[in-house]
Structures are given as C-alpha cells and as structure tokens.
C-alpha positions in Angstrom: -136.4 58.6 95.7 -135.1 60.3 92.5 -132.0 58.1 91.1 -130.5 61.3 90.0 -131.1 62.9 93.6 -129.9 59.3 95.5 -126.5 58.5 96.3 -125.0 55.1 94.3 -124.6 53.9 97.7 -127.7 54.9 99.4 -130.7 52.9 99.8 -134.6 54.0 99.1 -137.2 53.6 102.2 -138.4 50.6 103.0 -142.2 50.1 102.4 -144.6 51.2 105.1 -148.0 49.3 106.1 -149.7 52.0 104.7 -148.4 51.6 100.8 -145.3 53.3 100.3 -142.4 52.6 97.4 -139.5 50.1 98.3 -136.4 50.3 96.4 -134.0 47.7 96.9 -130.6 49.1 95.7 -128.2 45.6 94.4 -125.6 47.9 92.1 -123.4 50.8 92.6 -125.1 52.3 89.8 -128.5 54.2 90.8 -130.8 52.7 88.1 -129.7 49.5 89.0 -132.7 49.7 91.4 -135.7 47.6 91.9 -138.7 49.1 92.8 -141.6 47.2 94.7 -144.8 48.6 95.5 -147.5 47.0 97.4 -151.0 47.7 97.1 -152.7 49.2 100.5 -156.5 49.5 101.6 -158.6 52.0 99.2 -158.5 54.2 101.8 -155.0 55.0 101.7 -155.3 57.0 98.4 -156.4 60.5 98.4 -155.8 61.3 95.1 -154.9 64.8 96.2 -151.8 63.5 97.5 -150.6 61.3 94.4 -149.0 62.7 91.9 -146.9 61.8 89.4 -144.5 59.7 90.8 -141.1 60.8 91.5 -139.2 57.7 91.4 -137.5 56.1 88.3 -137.4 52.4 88.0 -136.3 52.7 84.2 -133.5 50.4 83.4 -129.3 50.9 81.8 -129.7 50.2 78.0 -130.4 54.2 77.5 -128.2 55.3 80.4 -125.9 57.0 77.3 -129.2 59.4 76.9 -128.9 62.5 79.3 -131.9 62.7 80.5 -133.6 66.4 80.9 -135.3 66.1 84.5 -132.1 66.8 86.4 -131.7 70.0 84.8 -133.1 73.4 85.4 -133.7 73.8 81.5 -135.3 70.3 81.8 -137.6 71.2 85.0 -139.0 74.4 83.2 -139.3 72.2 80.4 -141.8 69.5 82.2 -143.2 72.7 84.2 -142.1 71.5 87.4 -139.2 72.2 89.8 -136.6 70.2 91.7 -138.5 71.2 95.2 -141.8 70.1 94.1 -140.5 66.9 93.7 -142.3 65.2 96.4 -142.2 61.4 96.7 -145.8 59.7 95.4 -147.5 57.8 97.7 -148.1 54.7 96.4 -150.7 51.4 96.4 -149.1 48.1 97.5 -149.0 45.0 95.3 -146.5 45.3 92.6 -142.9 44.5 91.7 -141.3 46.5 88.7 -137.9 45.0 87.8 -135.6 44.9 84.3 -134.9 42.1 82.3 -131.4 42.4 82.3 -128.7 45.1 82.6 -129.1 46.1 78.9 -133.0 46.5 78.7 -135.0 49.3 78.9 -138.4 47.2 79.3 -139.4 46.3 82.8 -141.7 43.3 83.7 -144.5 44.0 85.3 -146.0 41.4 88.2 -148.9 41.3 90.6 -148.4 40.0 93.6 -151.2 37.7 94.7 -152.0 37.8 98.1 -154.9 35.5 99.5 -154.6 36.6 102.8 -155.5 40.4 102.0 -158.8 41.4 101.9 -159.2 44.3 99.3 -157.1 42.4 96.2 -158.9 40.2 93.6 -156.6 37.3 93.1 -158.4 36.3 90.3 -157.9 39.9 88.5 -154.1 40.3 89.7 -153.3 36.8 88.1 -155.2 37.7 84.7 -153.4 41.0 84.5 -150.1 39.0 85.0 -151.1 36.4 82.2 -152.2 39.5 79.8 -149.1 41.4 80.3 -147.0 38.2 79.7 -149.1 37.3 76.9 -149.3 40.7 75.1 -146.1 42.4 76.3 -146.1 45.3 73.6 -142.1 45.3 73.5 -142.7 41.8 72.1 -144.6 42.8 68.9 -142.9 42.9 65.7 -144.0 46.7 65.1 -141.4 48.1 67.0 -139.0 45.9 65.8 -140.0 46.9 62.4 -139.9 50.6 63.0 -136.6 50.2 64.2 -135.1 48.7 61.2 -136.8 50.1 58.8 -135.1 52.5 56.3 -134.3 55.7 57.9 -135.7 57.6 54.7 -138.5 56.4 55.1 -138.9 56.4 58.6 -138.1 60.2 58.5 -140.3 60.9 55.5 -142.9 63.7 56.2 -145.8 61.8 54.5 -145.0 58.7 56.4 -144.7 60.5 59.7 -147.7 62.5 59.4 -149.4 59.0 58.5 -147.8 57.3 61.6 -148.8 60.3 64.1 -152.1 60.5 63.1 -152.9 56.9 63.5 -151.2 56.4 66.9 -151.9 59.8 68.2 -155.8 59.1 67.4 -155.6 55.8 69.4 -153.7 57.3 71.9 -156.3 60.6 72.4 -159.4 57.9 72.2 -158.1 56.4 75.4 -157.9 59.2 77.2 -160.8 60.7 76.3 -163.0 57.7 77.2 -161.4 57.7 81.0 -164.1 59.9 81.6 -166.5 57.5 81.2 -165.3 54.9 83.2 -168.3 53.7 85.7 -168.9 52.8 89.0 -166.0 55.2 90.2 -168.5 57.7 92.1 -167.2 58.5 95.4 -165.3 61.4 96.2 -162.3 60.1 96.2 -162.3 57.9 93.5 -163.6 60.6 91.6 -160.4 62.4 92.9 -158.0 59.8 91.8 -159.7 59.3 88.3 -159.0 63.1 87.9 -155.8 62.6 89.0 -155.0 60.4 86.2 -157.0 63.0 83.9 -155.0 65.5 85.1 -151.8 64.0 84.7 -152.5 63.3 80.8 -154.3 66.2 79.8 -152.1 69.1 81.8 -153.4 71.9 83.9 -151.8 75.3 84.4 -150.4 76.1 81.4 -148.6 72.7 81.0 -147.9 70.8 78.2 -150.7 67.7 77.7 -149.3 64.5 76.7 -151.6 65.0 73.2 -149.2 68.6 72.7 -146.3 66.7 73.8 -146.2 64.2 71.2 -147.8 66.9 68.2 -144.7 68.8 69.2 -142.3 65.9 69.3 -143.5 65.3 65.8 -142.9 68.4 64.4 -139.2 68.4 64.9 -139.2 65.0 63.5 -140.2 67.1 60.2 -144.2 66.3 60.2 -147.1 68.3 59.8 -149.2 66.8 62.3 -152.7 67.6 62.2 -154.4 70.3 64.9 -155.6 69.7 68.6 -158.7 70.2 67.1 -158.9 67.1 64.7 -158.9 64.5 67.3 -162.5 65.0 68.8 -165.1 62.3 70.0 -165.0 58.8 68.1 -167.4 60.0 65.1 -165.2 62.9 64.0 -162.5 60.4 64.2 -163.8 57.7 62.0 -164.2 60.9 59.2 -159.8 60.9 59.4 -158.9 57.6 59.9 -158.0 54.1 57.8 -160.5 51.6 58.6 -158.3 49.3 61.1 -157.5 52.6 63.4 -161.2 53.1 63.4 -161.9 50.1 65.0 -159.4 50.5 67.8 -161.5 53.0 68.7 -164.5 51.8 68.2 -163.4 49.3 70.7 -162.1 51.7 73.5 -165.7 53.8 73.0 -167.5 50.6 73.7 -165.5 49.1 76.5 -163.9 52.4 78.2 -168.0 52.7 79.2 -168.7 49.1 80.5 -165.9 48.6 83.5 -162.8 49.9 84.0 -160.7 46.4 83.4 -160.2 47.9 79.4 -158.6 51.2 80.9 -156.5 49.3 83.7 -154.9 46.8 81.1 -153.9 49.8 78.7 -152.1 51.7 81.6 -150.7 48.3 82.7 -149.2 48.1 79.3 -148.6 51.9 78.6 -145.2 52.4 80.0 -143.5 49.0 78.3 -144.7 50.3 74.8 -143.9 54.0 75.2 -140.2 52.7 76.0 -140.3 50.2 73.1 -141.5 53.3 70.8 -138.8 55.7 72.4 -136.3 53.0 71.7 -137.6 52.2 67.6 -137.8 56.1 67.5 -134.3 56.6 68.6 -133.0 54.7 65.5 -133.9 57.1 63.1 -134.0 60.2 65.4 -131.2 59.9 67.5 -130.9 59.6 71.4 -132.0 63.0 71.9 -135.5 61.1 72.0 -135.6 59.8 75.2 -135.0 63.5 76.3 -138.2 64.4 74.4 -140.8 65.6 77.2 -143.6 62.6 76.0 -140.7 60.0 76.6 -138.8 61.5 79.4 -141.7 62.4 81.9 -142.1 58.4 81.3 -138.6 57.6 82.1 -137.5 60.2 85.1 -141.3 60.5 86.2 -143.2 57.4 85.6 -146.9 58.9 85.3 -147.4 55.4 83.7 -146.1 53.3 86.9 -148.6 55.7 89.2 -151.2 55.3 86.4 -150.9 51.2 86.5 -151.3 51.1 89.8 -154.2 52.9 90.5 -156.1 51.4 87.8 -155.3 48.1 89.3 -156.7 49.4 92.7 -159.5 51.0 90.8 -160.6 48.2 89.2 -160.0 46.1 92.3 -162.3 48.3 94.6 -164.9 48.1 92.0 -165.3 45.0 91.9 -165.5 44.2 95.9 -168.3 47.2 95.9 -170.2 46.2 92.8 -169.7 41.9 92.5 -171.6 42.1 89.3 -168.9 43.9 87.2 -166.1 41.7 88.0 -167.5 39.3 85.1 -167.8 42.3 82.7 -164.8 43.9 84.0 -162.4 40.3 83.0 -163.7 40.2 79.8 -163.1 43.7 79.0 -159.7 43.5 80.0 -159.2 40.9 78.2 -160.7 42.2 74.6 -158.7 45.2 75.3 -155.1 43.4 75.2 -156.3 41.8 72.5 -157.4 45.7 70.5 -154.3 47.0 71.6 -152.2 43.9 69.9 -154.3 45.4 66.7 -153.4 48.7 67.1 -149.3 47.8 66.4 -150.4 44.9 64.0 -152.1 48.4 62.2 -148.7 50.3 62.6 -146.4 47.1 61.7 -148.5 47.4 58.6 -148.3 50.8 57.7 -144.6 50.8 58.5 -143.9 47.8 55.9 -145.7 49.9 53.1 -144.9 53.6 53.7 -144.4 54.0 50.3 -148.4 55.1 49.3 -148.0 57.8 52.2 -144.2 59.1 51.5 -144.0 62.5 50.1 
C-alpha cells in the first residue's frame, strides 16, 4: 500500500480479522491517508513474515521533498527493490493520523478495547497518556535547533558534539533490546530479532548507526568510529555527564521489562520527523531524502517497531502477571529519560560556542 505505488483515487484494503493495515483514503492526494492498524492475537505474528513496513502514513508539510524510495537510485540506495516491496503484516489496535494538512508529526492512539482478550487496557491507556504527555515534537529542542544560527548549527565542532551525544543515546537503545526479558519463545524471539535486524542491517546493508555517521559526514562532521560506541562503560569514558545518565537509565531498565523499549519506539518515529524537520533548516530539504530519515518516512520501520513492542509488552504481561507492575513503571521512567535526553540537546544547542571550531 505504497502512496507512491497507489492511485490518488484508489483505496488501501480494508483490515482483515487477522491484523492487517486499513487505509482510509479522504483526499485526492495519496498521503492524505489515514492509516489504522488493529492489534491481532500473538499468534498472528511470525516475525519472519514482518518486515519493514511498506506503507507510508507520513503527512503533506514535506511533500516539496522528493523522496528517494520511488526511485531505482533510491531502492539501491536503501538496498531494496520495488518487487520486494511486500505489504507488512501488521498487529491490530492502533490509529496513525496527522495533525493537520501542514504537519509532518502524526498522533499516535491506542485503541482500548475491553472486550478483547489479549490487550492490556491499562497499558494501551498509559501509552496514550505518555505519548500525549511527552510528545517529543513538543519539546523546545527541536524548536531550538531549528532556529538556531545556521553557523553554528553547521559548525563542525558543534556537529561532531551534537552526533556524538544523540548517536550514543540512540546506539544505547539498541544495544540493550537484546536484553529485554521474558521474550523466550520462538517466535518472540523471532520478532525481537526482527526489530534487531531491522536497526542493525544484515547483508551488506546500511545499519541505522552507519546511516546517521554517514549523514553526518556530509553535514561537514567528523563523527567518531563504529567502534567508539561500545557497551555503557566505554560510553561513559566519551560522554558529558547528562548523556551518561540517559544511558545509564536504558542499561538499567532495557533489562527489567520491556515497557522502557516499547515507549521509546512508541515515540521514535514523532522525534526522528521533528529532527528531520530542525535538520532541514540548516541543511536543506535534501534531508528528508537522507537514508536515516527517508526509510522513516517511505518505510516506517518505526510504525512496525511501535507496534510490536506494544504487542510485546502486551503478551508479556498476560504470560508473566508479575511484570506488568515493573513493566508500567518502566515505561513510565523512560518517557521521562528520554524528555532528558533533548533537555541535554536543547542545552548543548543554546551554548555551542565551547564546542565550535
């Protein structure tokens, strides 16, 4: 259900008792599009199957920014052609929808369904408060980045400064996913390595860590090796104190439940388009076309990624009762780290000047 392989007048499939995507089409234009996806029985989800998802749900503010998917210099770019395109099959339970015709950040909602019996109400409704609550779009940082001084902004010292810090929180998080507990059957050990896989690249593709050390390097930075960002001790050797405890955080929490994982992928895709869109400012719109942003925009890992980790963390919890305690609190403390982690960025953004070369 590709908007860029859809007709403008064409509608997407309607959603099938087993969990597949709904679009519900209300404009000529393709990414005029609503998206709703409804979470199905654990069962449904071989992970083999589910791969990153093929539909977009991204909205019109960066409609003026080609995107590369369509073409074949973008496919060999993302290491993928148009034929392997496959439609994801996806969990039930969520709507995606913009804000208006002009925003690129989509809200993200639950549904809560007491009739069904493999949701947690209680979880869907706290990730639905969290994301409300902590909506990273919504923090000054980006703002900040945005209108910041495009000298600085484009300064190597500062961006070196600024990709180290993020790309440190950002490798922390998915290094930790492979700690996540109580996901031991086969095929939840399948879809966690799904999600794995999808982050950290297989077959000679590009991992989402390359992706953004590249995208940084024709900003004009020197970012610093693969081999820098290890396990959390090496990290704390490289890092101000305030990054340090973000990951401090995600080492202890990644470990306990899975809620601290599921509420950073709920989050992930708003705050990569709120950094694509700060980013642009400075760099043009040739960002979004960058292969960290635009597998986000044209592929939606993160959508696929949200939803399983809701599902996850759902099944979890109705196997093990005892985590689901654990597991609200962590996700919880991790909306709260990851409001830190731009608080850190807003900071370093208002006073480049000590990093600026």
């Amino acid at each position: 259900c590709r908007s860029d392989r859809t007709s403008h007048d064409q509608q997407g499939p309607a959603a099938s008792p087993t969990g597949d995507l709904t679009s519900v089409t209300d404009s000529p234009c393709p990414y005029n599009t609503m998206f709703v996806a409804r979470l199905a029985p654990a069962a449904r989800m071989a992970a083999a199957a589910v791969r990153p998802c093929a539909v977009v749900v991204r909205s019109t503010a960066l409609r003026a920014a080609a995107s590369s998917a369509p073409t074949a210099e973008g496919w060999a770019k993302t290491g993928l052609r148009p034929e392997e395109g496959v439609p994801a099959v996806f969990p039930e339970g969520s709507v995606l929808k913009r804000e208006s015709e002009d925003d690129i950040f989509r809200q993200v909602y639950f549904e809560v369904d007491e009739d069904s019996p493999y949701i947690d109400p209680e979880f869907r409704a706290l990730v639905n408060e969290l994301f409300a609550t902590h909506k990273p779009s919504n923090h000054p940082f980006f703002k900040v980045l945005k209108e910041m001084p495009t000298e600085q902004a484009t300064n190597p010292g500062f961006l070196n400064e600024l990709y180290k810090r993020y790309q440190a929180a950002m490798h922390i998080t998915r290094a930790m996913v492979w700690y996540a507990p109580c996901l031991d059957n086969p095929l939840q050990r399948q879809r966690k390595c799904a999600i794995i896989a999808d982050d950290d690249a297989l077959d000679g593709k590009l991992s989402h860590h390359k992706q953004l050390e590249e995208m940084f390097r024709r900003f004009g930075a020197t970012p610093l090796p693969e081999e820098a960002f290890g396990n959390a001790a090496s990290l704390r050797k490289i890092l101000d104190p305030k990054t340090t405890e973000f990951v401090d955080a995600v080492e202890r929490l990644y470990t306990q439940t899975t809620g601290a994982w599921c509420i950073a992928e709920v989050l992930s895709d708003d705050w990569l388009s709120a950094f694509a869109d700060s980013l642009a400012a400075h760099f043009g719109e040739s960002v979004m076309t960058e292969q960290y942003f635009d597998e986000i925009f044209t592929g939606h890992v993160e959508v696929l990624h949200m939803l399983e980790t809701v599902s996850l963390s759902e099944e979890v919890m109705a196997e093990n009762p005892h985590m689901k305690a654990p597991t609200y609190e962590a996700t919880k403390e991790m909306a709260r780290v990851v409001d830190g982690l731009w608080s850190n960025l807003q900071e370093l953004c208002e006073n480049p000047k000590p990093y600026m070369i």
